[in-house]
C-alpha positions, 0 to 999 in steps of 0.5 A, a space after each residue: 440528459 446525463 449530469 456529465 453530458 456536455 458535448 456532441 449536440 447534432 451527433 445523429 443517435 444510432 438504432 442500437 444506441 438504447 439511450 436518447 440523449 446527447 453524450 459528452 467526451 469520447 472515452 476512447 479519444 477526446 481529439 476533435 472529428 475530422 472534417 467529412 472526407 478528410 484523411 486521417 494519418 494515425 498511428 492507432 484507430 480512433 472511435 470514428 474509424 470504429 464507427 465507420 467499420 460497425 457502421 454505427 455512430 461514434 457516439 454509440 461506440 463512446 458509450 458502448 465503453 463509457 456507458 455500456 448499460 446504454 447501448 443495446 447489447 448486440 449492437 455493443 458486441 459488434 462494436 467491440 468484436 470491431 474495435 478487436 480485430 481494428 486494435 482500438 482501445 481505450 484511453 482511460 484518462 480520457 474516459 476519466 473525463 466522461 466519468 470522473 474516474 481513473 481506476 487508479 488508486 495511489 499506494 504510498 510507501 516509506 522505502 521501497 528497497 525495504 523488504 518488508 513492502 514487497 508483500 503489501 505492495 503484491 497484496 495491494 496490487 492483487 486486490 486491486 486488480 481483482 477490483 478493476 484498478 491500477 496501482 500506482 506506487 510512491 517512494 516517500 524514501 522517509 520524508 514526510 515533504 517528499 510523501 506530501 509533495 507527491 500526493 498533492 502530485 497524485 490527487 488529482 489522478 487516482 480515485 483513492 490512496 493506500 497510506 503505507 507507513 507514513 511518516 506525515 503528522 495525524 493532521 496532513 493525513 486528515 487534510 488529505 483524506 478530506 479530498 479523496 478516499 483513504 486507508 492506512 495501513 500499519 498507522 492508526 489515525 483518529 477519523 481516517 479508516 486504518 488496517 494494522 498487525 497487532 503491535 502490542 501482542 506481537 512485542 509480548 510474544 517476543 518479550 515472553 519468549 526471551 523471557 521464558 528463555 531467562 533473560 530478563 534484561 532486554 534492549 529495544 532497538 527502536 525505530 524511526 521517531 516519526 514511526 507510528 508502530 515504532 510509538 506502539 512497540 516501544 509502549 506495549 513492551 513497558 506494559 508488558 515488561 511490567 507485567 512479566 517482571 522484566 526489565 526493558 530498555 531502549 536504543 535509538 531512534 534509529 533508520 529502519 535499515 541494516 546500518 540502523 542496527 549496526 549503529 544500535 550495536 555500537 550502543 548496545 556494546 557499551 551496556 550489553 544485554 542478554 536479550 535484544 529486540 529490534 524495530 524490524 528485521 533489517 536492524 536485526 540483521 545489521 545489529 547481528 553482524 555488527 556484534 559477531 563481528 566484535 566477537 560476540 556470539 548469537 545467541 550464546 551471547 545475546 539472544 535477537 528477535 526482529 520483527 515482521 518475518 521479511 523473506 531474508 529472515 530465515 537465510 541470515 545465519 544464525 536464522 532469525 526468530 521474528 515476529 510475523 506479520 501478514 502483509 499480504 492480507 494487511 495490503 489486500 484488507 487496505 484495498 477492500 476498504 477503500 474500494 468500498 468507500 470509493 463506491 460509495 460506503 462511509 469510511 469508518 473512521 473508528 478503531 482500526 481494523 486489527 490483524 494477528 501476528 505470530 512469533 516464529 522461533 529460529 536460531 537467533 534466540 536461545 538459553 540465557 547462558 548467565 542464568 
């Protein structure tokens, strides 16, 4: 007898059914059956009306969609051609019930009007459908307590989460990650399988650039306080200002956001540097507008560079130089390392999977005037 078998003793088995023992809770619809000769009024068919029409068992349809390895194969097509031409399908929570599983995967974001989620959101999406799941999508809107609330809400649902951005401490995630499988993604935490660009190379290349340019005083408009990438931009670009001889100073912490950069403007016109690099490309936008609109030119006057290569980079004027990231990738490596652990491989809890970044030079960066 099945493990998970714990109802429908006295329901007779079917010649096509290729298993022998009694099943548990219909895949298809839990609801109790009606009582011999009782007329039933619904909306959709259920596994007995399917039953009925391939003159079959009920249990052998349940297990044709909960446990098609024990029904004979022709006796499961005609099944299936039936419930086709009936409109019968399944109810995956009730089929959760049978198997333990829901296909759902949870995927959890800071701030879903950020455009920097669009492609990891269709990456997760895609991967995921490829592997059969369904996506479901939370907004934390940069709260640790809304992103901890919402997946004590999920738990119990989904087979698996995609941890975006969190901006929860190392600790909560470990205690999350011990009740379903987990991946981070653009976080790195000590145990708990991670996917992330790469930080340090992606700030060198930016700072190299501005300085092959000439400016060798730069200002980092620095990101959320609880961001993990924000800790490691800031550190790989101490590392490699001291390296290359520059001098790198920082503004903030500021929100992730256009209005984040126009506050890192204010600061910044009361120190001005020749070159800027910003948190992400939205601080860069706002940080531009915010100085053209004190007269300052760009790049004439100060040189930018965001980071992540959103799909508005190249429409802002002047044209954004940024560094690339490969969301959609990180969004569907994330996926395929989850799936694995749900079916069974040991999560690596070692050093994070590494993705490359690149630079990509447009209007916004230019000669230091100065030099």
């Amino acid at each position: 007898m099945d493990s998970n078998d714990t109802a429908g003793q006295g329901v007779p088995a079917d010649a096509g059914d290729a298993g022998d023992g009694p099943s548990v809770v219909d895949a298809g619809d839990a609801s109790p059956a009606p009582a011999p000769g009782a007329s039933r009024r619904r909306s959709s068919p259920t596994i007995y009306d399917v039953a009925q029409a391939a003159g079959v068992a009920p249990l052998t349809v349940s297990r044709t969609f909960s446990r098609p390895g024990r029904v004979n194969a022709e006796t499961a097509d005609r099944i299936r051609k039936v419930a086709a031409e009936l409109g019968y399908r399944t109810n995956p929570m009730a089929r959760a019930l049978a198997t333990t599983h829901t296909n759902l995967l949870a995927l959890v974001v800071p701030d879903i009007t950020n455009p920097v989620y669009f492609e990891i959101i269709n990456g997760v999406q895609d991967e995921a459908a490829e592997a059969g799941y369904t996506v479901l999508l939370v907004d934390s809107r940069e709260s640790d307590k809304r992103e901890r609330e919402a997946l004590e809400r999920a738990l119990p649902i989904v087979d698996g989460i995609v941890l975006g951005t969190s901006r929860m401490s190392d600790a909560s995630i470990r205690m999350i990650a011990k009740q379903k499988p987990m991946v981070a993604l653009n976080r790195a935490v000590r145990e708990i399988p991670s996917v992330v660009p790469d930080n340090a190379r992606g700030v060198r290349r930016a700072l190299e650039h501005l300085g092959e340019l000439g400016h060798d005083l730069v200002t980092y408009l620095a990101g959320p306080e609880a961001s993990w990438a924000d800790g490691m931009r800031w550190r790989g670009l101490r590392e490699a200002s001291l390296e290359l001889s520059m001098h790198v100073r920082r503004i903030g912490p500021l929100a992730p956001t256009v209005a984040g950069g126009v506050a890192g403007a204010k600061a910044w016109l009361q120190a001005p540097t020749t070159g800027v690099i910003a948190y992400n490309d939205l601080v860069a936008i706002g940080f531009i507008r915010a100085v053209q609109g004190r007269g300052k030119r760009v790049p004439e006057d100060v040189s930018v560079v965001g980071y992540d290569n959103i799909f508005a980079a190249d429409l802002v004027s002047p044209a954004l130089t940024t560094v690339a990231t490969p969301r959609r990738a990180l969004g569907a490596a994330a996926v395929r390392n989850l799936v694995a652990q749900i079916k069974g491989a040991h999560p690596r809890g070692g050093p994070p999977v590494v993705v490359p970044v690149k630079l990509v030079e447009r209007e916004s960066t230019g000669p230091n005037a100065r030099a």
